[in-house]
Each structure stands twice: as C-alpha cells, then as structure tokens.
C-alpha positions in Angstrom: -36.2 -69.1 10.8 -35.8 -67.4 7.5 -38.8 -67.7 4.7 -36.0 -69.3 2.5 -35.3 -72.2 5.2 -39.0 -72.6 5.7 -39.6 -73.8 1.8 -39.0 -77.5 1.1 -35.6 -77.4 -0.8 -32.5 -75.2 0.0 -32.9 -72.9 -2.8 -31.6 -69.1 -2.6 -34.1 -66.3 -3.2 -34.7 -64.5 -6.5 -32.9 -61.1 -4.7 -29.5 -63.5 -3.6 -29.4 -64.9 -6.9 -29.2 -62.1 -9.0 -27.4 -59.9 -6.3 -24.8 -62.8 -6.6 -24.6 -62.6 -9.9 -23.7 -59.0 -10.3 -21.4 -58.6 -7.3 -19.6 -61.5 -9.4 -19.5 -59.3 -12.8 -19.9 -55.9 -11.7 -18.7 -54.3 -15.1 -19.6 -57.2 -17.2 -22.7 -56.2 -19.7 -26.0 -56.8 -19.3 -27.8 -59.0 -21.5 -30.8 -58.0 -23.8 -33.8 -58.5 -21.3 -32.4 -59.1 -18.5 -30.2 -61.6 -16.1 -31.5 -65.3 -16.6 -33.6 -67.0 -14.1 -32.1 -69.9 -12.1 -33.7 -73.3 -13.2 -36.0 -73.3 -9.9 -37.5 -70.2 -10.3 -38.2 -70.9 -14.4 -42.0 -70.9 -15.2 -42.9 -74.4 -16.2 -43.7 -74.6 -20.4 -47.1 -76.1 -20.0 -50.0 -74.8 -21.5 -52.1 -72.8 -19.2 -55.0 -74.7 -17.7 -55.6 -73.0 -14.9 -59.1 -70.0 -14.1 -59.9 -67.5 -16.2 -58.2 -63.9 -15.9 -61.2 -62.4 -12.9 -61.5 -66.0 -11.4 -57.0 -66.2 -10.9 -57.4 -62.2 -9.6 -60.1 -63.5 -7.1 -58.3 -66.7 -6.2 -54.6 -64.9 -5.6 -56.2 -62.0 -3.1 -58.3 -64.4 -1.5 -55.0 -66.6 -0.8 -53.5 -63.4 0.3 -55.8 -61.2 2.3 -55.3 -63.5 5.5 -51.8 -63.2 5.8 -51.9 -59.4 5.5 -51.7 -58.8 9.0 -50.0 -61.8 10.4 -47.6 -60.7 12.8 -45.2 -63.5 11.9 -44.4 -61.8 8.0 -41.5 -64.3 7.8 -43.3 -67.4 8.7 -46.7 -65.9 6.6 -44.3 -65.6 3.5 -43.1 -69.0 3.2 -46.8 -70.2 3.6 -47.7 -67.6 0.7 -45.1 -68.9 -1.6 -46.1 -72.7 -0.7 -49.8 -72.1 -2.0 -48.9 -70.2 -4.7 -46.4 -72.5 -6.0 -48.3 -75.0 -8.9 -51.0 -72.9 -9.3 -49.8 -72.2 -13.0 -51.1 -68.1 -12.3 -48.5 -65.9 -13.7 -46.3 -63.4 -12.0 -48.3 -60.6 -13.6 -51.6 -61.9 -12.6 -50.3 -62.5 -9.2 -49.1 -58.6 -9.2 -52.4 -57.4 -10.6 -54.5 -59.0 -8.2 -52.2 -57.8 -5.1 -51.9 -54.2 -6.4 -55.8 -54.2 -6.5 -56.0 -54.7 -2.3 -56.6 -51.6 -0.8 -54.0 -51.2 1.2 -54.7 -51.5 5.3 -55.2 -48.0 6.8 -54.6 -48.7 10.5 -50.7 -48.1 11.1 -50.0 -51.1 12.8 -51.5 -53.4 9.8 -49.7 -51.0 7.2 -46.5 -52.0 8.9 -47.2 -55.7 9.1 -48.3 -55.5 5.6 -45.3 -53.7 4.4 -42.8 -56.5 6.7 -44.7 -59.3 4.5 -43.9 -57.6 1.0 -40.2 -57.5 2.0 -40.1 -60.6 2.9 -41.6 -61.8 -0.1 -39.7 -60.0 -2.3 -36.0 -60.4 -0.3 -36.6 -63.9 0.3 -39.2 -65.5 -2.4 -37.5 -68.1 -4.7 -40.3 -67.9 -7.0 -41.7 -65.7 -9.6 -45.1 -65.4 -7.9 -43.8 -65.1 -5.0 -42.1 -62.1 -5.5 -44.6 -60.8 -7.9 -46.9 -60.7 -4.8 -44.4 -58.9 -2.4 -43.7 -56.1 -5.5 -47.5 -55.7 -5.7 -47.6 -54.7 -2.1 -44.6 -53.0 -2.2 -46.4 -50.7 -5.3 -48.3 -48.8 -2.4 -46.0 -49.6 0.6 -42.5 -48.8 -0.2 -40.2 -46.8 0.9 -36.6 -45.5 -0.1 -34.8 -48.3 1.9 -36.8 -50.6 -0.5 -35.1 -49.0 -3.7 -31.8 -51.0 -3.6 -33.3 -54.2 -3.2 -36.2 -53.5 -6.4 -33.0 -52.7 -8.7 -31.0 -55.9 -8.0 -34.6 -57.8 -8.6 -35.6 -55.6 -11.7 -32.3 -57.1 -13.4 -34.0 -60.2 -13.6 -35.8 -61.9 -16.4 -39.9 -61.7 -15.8 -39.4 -59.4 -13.1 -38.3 -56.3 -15.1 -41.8 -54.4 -16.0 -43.3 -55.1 -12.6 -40.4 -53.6 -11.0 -40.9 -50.7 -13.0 -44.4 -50.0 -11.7 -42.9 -50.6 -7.9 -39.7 -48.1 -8.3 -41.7 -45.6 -10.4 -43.5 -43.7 -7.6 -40.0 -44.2 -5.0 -37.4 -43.9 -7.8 -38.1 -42.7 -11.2 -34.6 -42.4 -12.4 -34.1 -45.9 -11.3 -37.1 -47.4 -12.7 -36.2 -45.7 -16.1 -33.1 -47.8 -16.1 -34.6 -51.1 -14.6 -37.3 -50.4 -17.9 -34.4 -49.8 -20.4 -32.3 -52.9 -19.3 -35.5 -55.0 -21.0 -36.5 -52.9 -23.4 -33.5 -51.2 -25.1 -32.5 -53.3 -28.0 -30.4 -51.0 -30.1 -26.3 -51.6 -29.5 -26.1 -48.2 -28.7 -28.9 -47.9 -26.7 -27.2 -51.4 -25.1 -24.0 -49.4 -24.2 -25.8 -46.5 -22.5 -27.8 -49.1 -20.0 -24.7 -50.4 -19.1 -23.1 -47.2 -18.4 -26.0 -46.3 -16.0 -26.3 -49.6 -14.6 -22.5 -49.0 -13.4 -23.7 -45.5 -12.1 -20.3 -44.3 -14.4 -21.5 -40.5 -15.5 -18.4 -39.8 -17.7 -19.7 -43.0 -19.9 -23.1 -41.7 -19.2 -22.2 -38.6 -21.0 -20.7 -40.4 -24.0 -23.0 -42.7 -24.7 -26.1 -40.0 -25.0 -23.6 -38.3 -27.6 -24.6 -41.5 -30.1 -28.1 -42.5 -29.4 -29.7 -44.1 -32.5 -32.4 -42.2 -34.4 -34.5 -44.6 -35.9 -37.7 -45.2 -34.4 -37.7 -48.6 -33.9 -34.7 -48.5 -32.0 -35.5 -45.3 -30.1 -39.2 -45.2 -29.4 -41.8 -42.6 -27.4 -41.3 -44.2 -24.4 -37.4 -44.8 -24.8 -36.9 -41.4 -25.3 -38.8 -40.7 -21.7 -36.8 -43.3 -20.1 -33.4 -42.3 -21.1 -34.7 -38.7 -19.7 -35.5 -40.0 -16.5 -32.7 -42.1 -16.4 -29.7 -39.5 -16.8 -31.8 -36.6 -15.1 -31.8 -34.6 -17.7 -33.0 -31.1 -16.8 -30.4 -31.2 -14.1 -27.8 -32.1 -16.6 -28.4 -29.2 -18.5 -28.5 -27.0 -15.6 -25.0 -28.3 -14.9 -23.2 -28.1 -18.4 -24.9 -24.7 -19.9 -22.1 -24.9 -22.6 -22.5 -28.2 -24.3 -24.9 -27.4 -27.3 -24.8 -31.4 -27.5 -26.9 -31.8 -24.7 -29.3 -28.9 -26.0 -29.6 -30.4 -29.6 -30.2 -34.5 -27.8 -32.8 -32.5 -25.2 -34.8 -31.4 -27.9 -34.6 -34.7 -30.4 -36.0 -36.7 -27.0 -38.6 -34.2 -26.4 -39.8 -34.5 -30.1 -39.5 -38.1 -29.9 -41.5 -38.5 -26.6 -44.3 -36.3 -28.6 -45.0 -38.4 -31.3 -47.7 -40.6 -31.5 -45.8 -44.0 -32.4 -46.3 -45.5 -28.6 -49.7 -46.6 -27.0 -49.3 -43.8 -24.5 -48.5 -40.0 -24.3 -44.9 -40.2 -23.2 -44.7 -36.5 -22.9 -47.4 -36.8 -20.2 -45.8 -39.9 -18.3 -42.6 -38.1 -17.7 -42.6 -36.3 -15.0 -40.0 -33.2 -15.8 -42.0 -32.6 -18.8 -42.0 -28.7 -18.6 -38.8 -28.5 -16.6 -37.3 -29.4 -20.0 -39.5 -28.0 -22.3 -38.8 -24.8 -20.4 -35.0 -25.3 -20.1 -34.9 -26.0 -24.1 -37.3 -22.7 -25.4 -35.1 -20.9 -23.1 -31.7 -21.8 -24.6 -33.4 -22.8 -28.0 -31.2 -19.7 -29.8 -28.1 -21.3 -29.3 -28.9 -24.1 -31.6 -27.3 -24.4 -34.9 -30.1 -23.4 -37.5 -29.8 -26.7 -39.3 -32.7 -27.9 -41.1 -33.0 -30.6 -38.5 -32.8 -28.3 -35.3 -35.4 -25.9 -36.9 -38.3 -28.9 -37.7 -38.0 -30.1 -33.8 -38.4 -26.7 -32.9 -41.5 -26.2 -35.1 -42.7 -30.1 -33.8 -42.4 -29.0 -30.5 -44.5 -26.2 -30.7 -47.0 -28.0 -32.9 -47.5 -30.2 -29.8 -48.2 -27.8 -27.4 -50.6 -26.2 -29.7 -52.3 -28.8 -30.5 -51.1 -32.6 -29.3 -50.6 -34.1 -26.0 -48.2 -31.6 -24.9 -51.4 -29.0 -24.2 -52.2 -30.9 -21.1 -48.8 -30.6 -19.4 -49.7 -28.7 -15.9 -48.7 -24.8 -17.7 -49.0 -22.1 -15.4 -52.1 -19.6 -17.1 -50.7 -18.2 -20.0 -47.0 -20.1 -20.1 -47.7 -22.5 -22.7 -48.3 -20.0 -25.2 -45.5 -18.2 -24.1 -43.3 -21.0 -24.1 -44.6 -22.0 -27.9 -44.0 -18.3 -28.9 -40.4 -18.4 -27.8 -39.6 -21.9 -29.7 -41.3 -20.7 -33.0 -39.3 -16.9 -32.3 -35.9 -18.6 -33.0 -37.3 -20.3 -36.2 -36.0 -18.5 -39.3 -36.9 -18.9 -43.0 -35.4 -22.3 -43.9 -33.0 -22.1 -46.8 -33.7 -24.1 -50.5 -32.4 -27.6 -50.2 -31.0 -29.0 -53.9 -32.8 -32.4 -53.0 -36.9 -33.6 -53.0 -36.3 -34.7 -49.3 -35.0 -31.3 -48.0 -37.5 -29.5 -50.0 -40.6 -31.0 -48.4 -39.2 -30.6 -44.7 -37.7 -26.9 -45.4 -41.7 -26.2 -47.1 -42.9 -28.0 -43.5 -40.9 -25.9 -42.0 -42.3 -22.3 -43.0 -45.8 -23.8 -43.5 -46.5 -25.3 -40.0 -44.6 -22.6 -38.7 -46.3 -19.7 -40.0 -49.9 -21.8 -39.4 -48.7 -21.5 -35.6 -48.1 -17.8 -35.1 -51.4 -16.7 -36.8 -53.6 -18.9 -34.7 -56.0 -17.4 -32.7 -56.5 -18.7 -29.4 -60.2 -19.9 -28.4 -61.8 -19.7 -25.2 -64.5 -21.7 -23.8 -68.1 -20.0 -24.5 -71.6 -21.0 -23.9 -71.5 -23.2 -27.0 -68.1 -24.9 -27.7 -66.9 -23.9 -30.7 -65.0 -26.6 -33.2 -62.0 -26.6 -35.4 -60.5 -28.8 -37.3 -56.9 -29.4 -38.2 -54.8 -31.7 -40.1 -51.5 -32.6 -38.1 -48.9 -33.5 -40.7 -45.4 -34.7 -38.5 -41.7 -33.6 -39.7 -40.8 -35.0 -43.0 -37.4 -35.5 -41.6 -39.2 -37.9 -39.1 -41.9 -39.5 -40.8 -44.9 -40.2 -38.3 -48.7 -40.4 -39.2 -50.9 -37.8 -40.9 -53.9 -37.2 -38.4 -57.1 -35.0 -38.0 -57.0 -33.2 -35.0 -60.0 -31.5 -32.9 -60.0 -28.4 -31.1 -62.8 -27.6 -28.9 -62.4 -24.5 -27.9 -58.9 -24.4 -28.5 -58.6 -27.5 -26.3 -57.2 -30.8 -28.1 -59.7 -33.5 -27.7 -58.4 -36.4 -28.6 -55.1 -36.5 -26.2 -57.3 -35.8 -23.4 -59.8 -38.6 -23.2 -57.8 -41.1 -25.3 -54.2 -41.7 -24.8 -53.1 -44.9 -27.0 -53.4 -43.5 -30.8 -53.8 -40.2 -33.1 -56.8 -38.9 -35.0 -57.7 -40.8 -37.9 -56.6 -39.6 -40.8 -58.0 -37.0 -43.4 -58.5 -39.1 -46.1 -60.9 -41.3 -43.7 -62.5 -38.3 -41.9 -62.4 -35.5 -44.2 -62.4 -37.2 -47.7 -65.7 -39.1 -47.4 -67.8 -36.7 -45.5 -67.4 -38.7 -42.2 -68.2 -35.7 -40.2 -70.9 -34.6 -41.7 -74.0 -33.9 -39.2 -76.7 -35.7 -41.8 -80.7 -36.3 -40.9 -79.6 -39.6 -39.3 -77.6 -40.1 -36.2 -74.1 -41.9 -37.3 -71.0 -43.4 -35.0 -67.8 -42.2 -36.2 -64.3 -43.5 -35.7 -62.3 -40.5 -34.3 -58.9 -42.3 -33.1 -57.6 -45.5 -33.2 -54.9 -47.1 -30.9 -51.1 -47.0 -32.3 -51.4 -50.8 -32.7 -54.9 -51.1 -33.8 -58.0 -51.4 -32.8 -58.5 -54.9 -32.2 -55.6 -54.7 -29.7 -55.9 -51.5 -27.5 -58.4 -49.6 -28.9 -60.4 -46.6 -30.2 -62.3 -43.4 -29.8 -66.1 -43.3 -31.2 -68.4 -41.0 -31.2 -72.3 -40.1 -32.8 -72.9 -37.9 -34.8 -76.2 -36.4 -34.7 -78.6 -33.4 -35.4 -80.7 -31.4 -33.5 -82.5 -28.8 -34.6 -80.4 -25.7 -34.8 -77.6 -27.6 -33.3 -75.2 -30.8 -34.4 -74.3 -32.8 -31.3 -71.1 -35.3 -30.6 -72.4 -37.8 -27.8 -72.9 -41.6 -27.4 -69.1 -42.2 -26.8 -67.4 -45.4 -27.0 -63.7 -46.2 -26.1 -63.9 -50.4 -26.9 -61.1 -51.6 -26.0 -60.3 -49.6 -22.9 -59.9 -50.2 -19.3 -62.6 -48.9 -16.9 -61.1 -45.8 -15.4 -59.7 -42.1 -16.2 -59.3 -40.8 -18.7 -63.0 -39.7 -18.6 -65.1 -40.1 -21.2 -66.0 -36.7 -23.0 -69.4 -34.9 -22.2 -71.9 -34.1 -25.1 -70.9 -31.7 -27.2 -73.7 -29.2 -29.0 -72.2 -27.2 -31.6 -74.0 -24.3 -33.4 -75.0 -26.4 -36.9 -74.1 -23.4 -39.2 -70.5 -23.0 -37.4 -70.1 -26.5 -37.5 -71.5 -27.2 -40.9 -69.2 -24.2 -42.1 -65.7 -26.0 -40.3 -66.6 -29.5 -41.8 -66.8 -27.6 -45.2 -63.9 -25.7 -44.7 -61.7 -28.7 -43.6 -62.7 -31.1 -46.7 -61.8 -28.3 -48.8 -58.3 -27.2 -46.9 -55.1 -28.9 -49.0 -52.8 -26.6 -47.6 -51.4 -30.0 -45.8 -51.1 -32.0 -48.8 -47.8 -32.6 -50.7 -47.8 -33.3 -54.0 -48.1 -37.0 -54.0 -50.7 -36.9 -50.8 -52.6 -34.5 -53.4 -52.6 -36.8 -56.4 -54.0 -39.5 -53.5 -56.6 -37.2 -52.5 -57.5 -36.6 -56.1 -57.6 -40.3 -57.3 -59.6 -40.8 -54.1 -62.1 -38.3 -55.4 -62.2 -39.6 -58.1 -62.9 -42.8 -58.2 -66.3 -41.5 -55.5 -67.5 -39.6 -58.3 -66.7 -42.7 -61.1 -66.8 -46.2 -59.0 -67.6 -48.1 -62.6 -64.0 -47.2 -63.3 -62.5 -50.1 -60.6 -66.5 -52.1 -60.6 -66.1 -53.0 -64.6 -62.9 -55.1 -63.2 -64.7 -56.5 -60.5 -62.2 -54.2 -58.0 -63.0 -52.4 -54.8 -61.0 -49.0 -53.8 -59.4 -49.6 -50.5 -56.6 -47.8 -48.7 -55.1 -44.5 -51.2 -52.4 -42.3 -49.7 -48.7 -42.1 -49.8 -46.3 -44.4 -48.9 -45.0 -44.1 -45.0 -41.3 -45.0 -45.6 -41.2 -43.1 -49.3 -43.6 -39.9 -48.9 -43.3 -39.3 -52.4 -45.2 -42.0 -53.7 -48.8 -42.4 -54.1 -50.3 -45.7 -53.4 -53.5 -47.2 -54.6 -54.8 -49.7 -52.5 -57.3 -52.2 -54.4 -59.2 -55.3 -53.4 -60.6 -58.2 -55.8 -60.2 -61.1 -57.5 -56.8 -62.2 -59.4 -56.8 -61.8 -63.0 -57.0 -65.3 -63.5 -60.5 -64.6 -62.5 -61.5 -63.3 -65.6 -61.9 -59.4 -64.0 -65.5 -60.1 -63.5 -67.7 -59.1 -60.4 -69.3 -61.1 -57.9 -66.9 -63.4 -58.7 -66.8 -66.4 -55.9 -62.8 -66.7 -55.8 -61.4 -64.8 -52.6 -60.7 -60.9 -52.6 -56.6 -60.3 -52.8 -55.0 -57.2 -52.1 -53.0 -55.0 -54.5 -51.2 -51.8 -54.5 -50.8 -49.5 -57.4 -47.5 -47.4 -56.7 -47.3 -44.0 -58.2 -43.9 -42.1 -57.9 -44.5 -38.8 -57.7 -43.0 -36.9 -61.7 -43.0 -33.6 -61.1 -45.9 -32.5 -62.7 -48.8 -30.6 -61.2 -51.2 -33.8 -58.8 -54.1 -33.1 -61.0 -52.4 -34.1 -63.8 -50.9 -37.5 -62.3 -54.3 -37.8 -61.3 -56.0 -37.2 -64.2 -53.9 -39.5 -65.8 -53.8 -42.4 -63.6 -57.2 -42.3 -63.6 -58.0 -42.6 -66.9 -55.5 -45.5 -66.8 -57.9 -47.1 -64.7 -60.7 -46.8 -67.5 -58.8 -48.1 -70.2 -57.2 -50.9 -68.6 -57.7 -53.4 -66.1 -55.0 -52.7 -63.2 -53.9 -55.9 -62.2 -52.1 -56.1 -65.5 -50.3 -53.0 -65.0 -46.3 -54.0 -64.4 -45.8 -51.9 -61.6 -48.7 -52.9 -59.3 -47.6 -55.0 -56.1 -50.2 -58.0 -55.0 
C-alpha cells in the first residue's frame, strides 16, 4: 500500500500536485515565488505555540531516528507524516533537525534510509513531511532523485530547502529552482521561465536584457543566473558574441560586491573557470567607461576582497589580475560630474593595483591598511580593508558584511594600539548587526609589540569560518600604518573630503553642535547621490529651546551639503562656521 493510501483522507502528494500542475501548463509562466500549495498541505495561520527552536530539533530527530532503518520505508513514511502532522514545527525546522542526523554508515541502513526519504518526498502530502524526506535526501541523493526535487522546488515553502537538496547533485538546477522564488524583476521573471522550459534560444535572449539595478539583480542572483545557463560553457561555445563577454563580466562584478550576507564569488562553483575565461578574452571588449571600471572591480577583488580566496594555482591570481588591469587604458574626460568621478576611479584604483607590492608571510605578520572605495558607476559601500601579509582578513573569517568604514575606523583613531586593551568593530553584517552579525577584535599592547586577539563574531553560527589567531605586529610598523592610513585621502572625493573635514572638525570644536544641545552622528556622503555631503545630527527639536540635557527625546536630522565646486576645505570651513553662528535645526535645507 502506498504511503498516500495509508494517511487518513485521499489526498495526492505534494510531488503529484505540482507535477499535475505543470504537465497541465507546460509553457504557462511561473508565478513570483512559486506554484500555490493545495489547501491540505497550507500551514495553518495560528500563532506558534509549540517548543522552543533546540527543544522542536530534538523532538523532530527523536520522532525520526526509529524509522531510519525500518525495512518497510513506505509503511515507516506514512507513520512519519501522521506524528508530524499538528505538531505546529515548521518545514524548515523539520529540515534542520533531519539534516543534523549523521547519516547511517552501514550500506544496508544507507539504502533503507535513502528508500524512506523518497518516499517521503514522492508521496508526503504535507510540508513537514517532505521537509523531512529533503533533509535526508541533502546527504543521500542521487541523480535519479533530481527530477523529482525540480517538480517539488516549484512549490511554495519548498523552494529554498530544495535548493540546499539539488545544490550538491545539480547546481544548474538548483540555481533555477532558487531563481523561480527569488527573482522578482520582469525581466529577471522572463529568463526563469525560459530555463524552466529548458528553451536555450529564449535562454539566450533573455540574458541579453538582464536588469542592472541592484535590488533587482543582487550578489547572489548574479551567481544563480551563472549556474543556471552554464555560463563558462556558454562562452566556450559562442567565442564571437562580445554580448556574452560584456554580461560575463557585469555578473562576475556583481557576484563580488558586498551587498549580500555571503561571498557569492565563493559559493559559485566555476568561479575561476570564468574569471579565467573573461581576463583571457577581456581585449575584445569595447573600452567603454563601463567595461573599463568592471575590469578594474574585478581586479580590485582579487587583490584584495573575497575573490583572493578562490582555489588559484601559486602565482595565477596575480597573473590573472595583471592581464585584466593590462587591457585597461587611460579613461577619456567625461563632460558630466558622474563620468568624471568613475573615469578618476578608473586611473586611480587602477594604477594603486599595478604598483602594489606583494607581501609574504614572515615571522611577524606585517599589516596594511586600505580603503576599498567600489565603482562609481555602481555605487556600493566605502570599506577599510586589512591585509595581513598580503592576505585579506576580513573575507576569510567573516563572510556576511565589509570592513567598516574609514570614517568609523580611521577618523577617530579606532585602531590605535593605546596603554589600554580596547574591542574594535572591524566588520559588520550587510544587514546589521543585530541580525547576522559582526567581526570584533582587541586591541592591545605589549611591550614592543601591538597584538589583535580576543575575537568575537556575535551573531554567528558555531562552525567554519575559523576564528582568526592572535596577531602580534611590530608596534613601530604598526603604529607607522595606522598613522599612514588616517592621513591617506587619496580615496576621498570631494564631497567624502568635505565629510572627513567637517568630521574633524567638529572633534577638535564639539561646543560648536554642544551650545545647541546637538550630538554629531553619522557624516559622509549620500549612497544614492555621491556628491553630497551629509551631516548626521541628534537632539532635541527646536521647540526645545536648543538647550542641553534637555529631557524631551533625541530626533534625528540630516544636514545635506551639495558638493559647489570649490576646494572641500573651503565647503568645510564654511559649513563649519555655519554651525557656530547658527543653530542648525533652523537651517532650510536640513531634513528631520
């Protein structure tokens, strides 16, 4: 008797449904997220009453662990599904806890294990049910389980855990079972179909208009659309369509930036393939403006981001950034503000790249500090990144956010090894802290030595990456870096600079913003318009009389300062001495 005829009411399973539904609609297009669930498969909208996260883990693998090696795996399915039904523990709880069972090493028991996850995942009618078979299936599978996971990873609620169950079998297929829920964009929308249908010509003219803001093409979109066509191999097989070349390199760049909680360079497998297939072919791309700052991004992450860690051959990498930065010429003079700052990006970061020196490791690690700033044509964060000798250091023990930024680490003196030991934020996750993350460290000094030690990730699951060793850095060398970094602008542009100045500032004179009862808070430039300078202030509203230690609650207000032309440390000057004369929260242009 099958595991569906088993459970109480005639109900088809989760795979029937949705296999149903396509063979019905073959060409019809998928909707955002996913097929709908049928009604009895629908989680119920209750609150959730049930354990705790550790106690539901413990509960679903002590349900499970008996039925591991029953020899009926049809008749030991059914009775899973019954005792999971009602519990109220959700499909991804229920995966979690089944991916943490070792799974049996005895053949025989590996088999019976592996007949019990495909009958939970072919015949379960419920969420959980299936949830439990995909978990098994994570470790278990094998290729004639790869139809089957695509049909289910069309499904609402089932999408993501599919993903993790294709990825080690299948990764072109889990790439498009991930961009079925995830891809949002229209565009974006038209491509999934097209690989959903397995049509290549519509494959091929949907990657011709991909959508290029971030938001609707992401880190780890870009590496899913990569796995998804196969794109190294594409290449291979049309050497003549610059097209291909151009959209090889804007998804490389893409994957390398730091707007995802992971390193999506590092999760895609055919990282180098295509990194080597696009420095080899780089000179037959167009010197646009646009073609030349993706080259120049590119090579800045394999100096000095995530892209350091792919597995090079000795020696390759550098090659490999030598031949990207070889085909970079001298950028031309753009007539507007915009094309200015990238084309001065362009020969700047450029030219920092073929003068570095490369570092090896020594007795005592030697450290070097640099600021990161990402194409203007693509605005990303500002970060300060750390070398130790030569070796990024961030990327390689946390893998969710950038360096902090200069104006937090350099501005302040952050860094600076004083008589007493201090934690310092290095990184923070994309999304915040609070949510996925961060990188501490201490700060501390030791005779003729500073030393980084005490590390916290808060935040972060047990579990690799590991957590850096102490670092003891000559204190001269390292007092000399820290000084040389605070003082390096070479990064700035001009509104950054008229930031860093009104920053500096206000350290030196903090009665300018006290005598209106105001704190100075966040001062940089605006993300979406570069060439503004904003002042961040906290305090009171004016109604408060602009007196400190007033009771009424702190609000926050930005002072917006489009960059005029003239030199920073004149807009500087300037704004600060607006700041004496006049209390800001009266000034017409600043935003509370």
């Amino acid at each position: 008797m099958s595991a569906s005829r088993e459970r109480p009411t005639l109900v088809p399973s989760l795979y029937a449904y949705a296999k149903g539904l396509r063979d019905a609609a073959p060409e019809a297009p998928l909707p955002r997220r996913g097929l709908p669930l049928p009604e009895h498969a629908r989680p119920p909208r209750v609150p959730y009453d049930g354990p705790e996260l550790p106690e539901a883990i413990a509960a679903v693998t002590d349900l499970l662990r008996p039925f591991l090696a029953d020899p009926d795996p049809r008749r030991a399915a059914a009775e899973v599904e019954r005792l999971l039904t009602g519990t109220g523990i959700t499909e991804r709880v229920v995966f979690a806890a089944v991916d943490d069972i070792p799974p049996p090493a005895e053949p025989g028991a590996r088999e019976r294990a592996r007949a019990l996850a495909r009958c939970l995942t072919r015949g379960g009618a419920s969420l959980a049910a299936v949830a439990a078979g995909l978990g098994l299936l994570s470790r278990l599978g094998e290729p004639e389980d790869v139809p089957y996971l695509r049909v289910l990873g069309l499904l609402q609620g089932l999408g993501l855990l599919v993903v993790r169950t294709l990825g080690p079998l299948d990764r072109k297929a889990a790439a498009v079972v991930w961009l079925v829920h995830r891809a949002r964009a229209d565009a974006l929308r038209g491509l999934v179909d097209a690989l959903a249908g397995g049509d290549e010509a519509a494959v091929r003219d949907r990657l011709r208009d991909l959508p290029t803001a971030p938001r609707e093409l992401g880190t780890e979109h870009a590496w899913r659309i990569a796995d998804a066509v196969g794109l190294p191999e594409l290449l291979r097989r049309e050497p003549d369509d610059p097209g291909l070349l151009a959209l090889a390199l804007r998804l490389l760049t893409r994957m390398s930036g730091s707007r995802g909680h992971e390193h999506a360079v590092l999760a895609y497998g055919e990282a180098v393939a295509l990194v080597e297939a696009v420095a080899a072919r780089a000179h037959e791309l167009p010197a646009t403006p646009g073609h030349q700052a993706r080259l120049v991004s590119l090579a800045l992450d394999l100096h000095s981001g995530a892209a350091h860690f792919l597995p090079w051959p000795p020696g390759r990498r550098r090659a490999v950034t030598a031949a990207l930065l070889a085909v970079v010429g001298e950028p031309g003079s753009p007539p507007d503000r915009e094309g200015r700052r990238r084309a001065d990006w362009v020969r700047r970061t450029a030219r920092e790249l073929r003068t570095a020196v490369p570092v090896a490791a020594s007795a005592e690690p030697r450290l070097r500090i640099e600021v990161a700033v990402a194409d203007p044509g693509d605005p990303d964060v500002v970060e300060t990144r750390f070398l130790v000798d030569g070796r990024p250091l961030v990327p390689s023990v946390f893998g969710r956010g950038p360096g902090g930024s200069p104006e937090v680490l350099l501005a302040d003196g952050a860094l600076r090894a004083g008589p007493e030991p201090k934690e310092v934020r290095l990184a923070e996750a994309y999304c915040t802290e609070d949510c996925c993350g961060a990188l501490y460290v201490t700060v501390r000094r030791e005779g003729a030595h500073v030393v980084w030690d005490g590390w916290r990730r808060p935040g972060m699951p047990p579990g690799p990456p590991a957590a850096p060793r102490a670092y003891r850095f000559d204190a001269d060398a390292y007092d000399a870096e820290i000084a040389r970094a605070e003082q390096d602008l070479s990064w700035t542009w001009p509104a950054r600079e008229t930031a860093w100045l009104i920053g500096a500032g206000l350290r030196e004179r903090p009665e300018l913003l006290a005598r209106w009862g105001l704190r100075r808070g966040w001062i940089s430039t605006d993300f979406q318009v570069p060439d503004t300078t904003v002042v961040g202030l906290h305090g009171p509203p004016p109604s408060a009389g602009g007196t400190a230690g007033t009771k009424q609650s702190a609000l926050p207000y930005l002072w917006c300062l489009p960059d005029d032309g003239t030199p920073p440390e004149e807009q500087a000057a300037r704004a600060l001495r607006r700041l004496a004369d006049s209390d800001p929260r009266g000034y017409p242009e600043l935003r509370g």
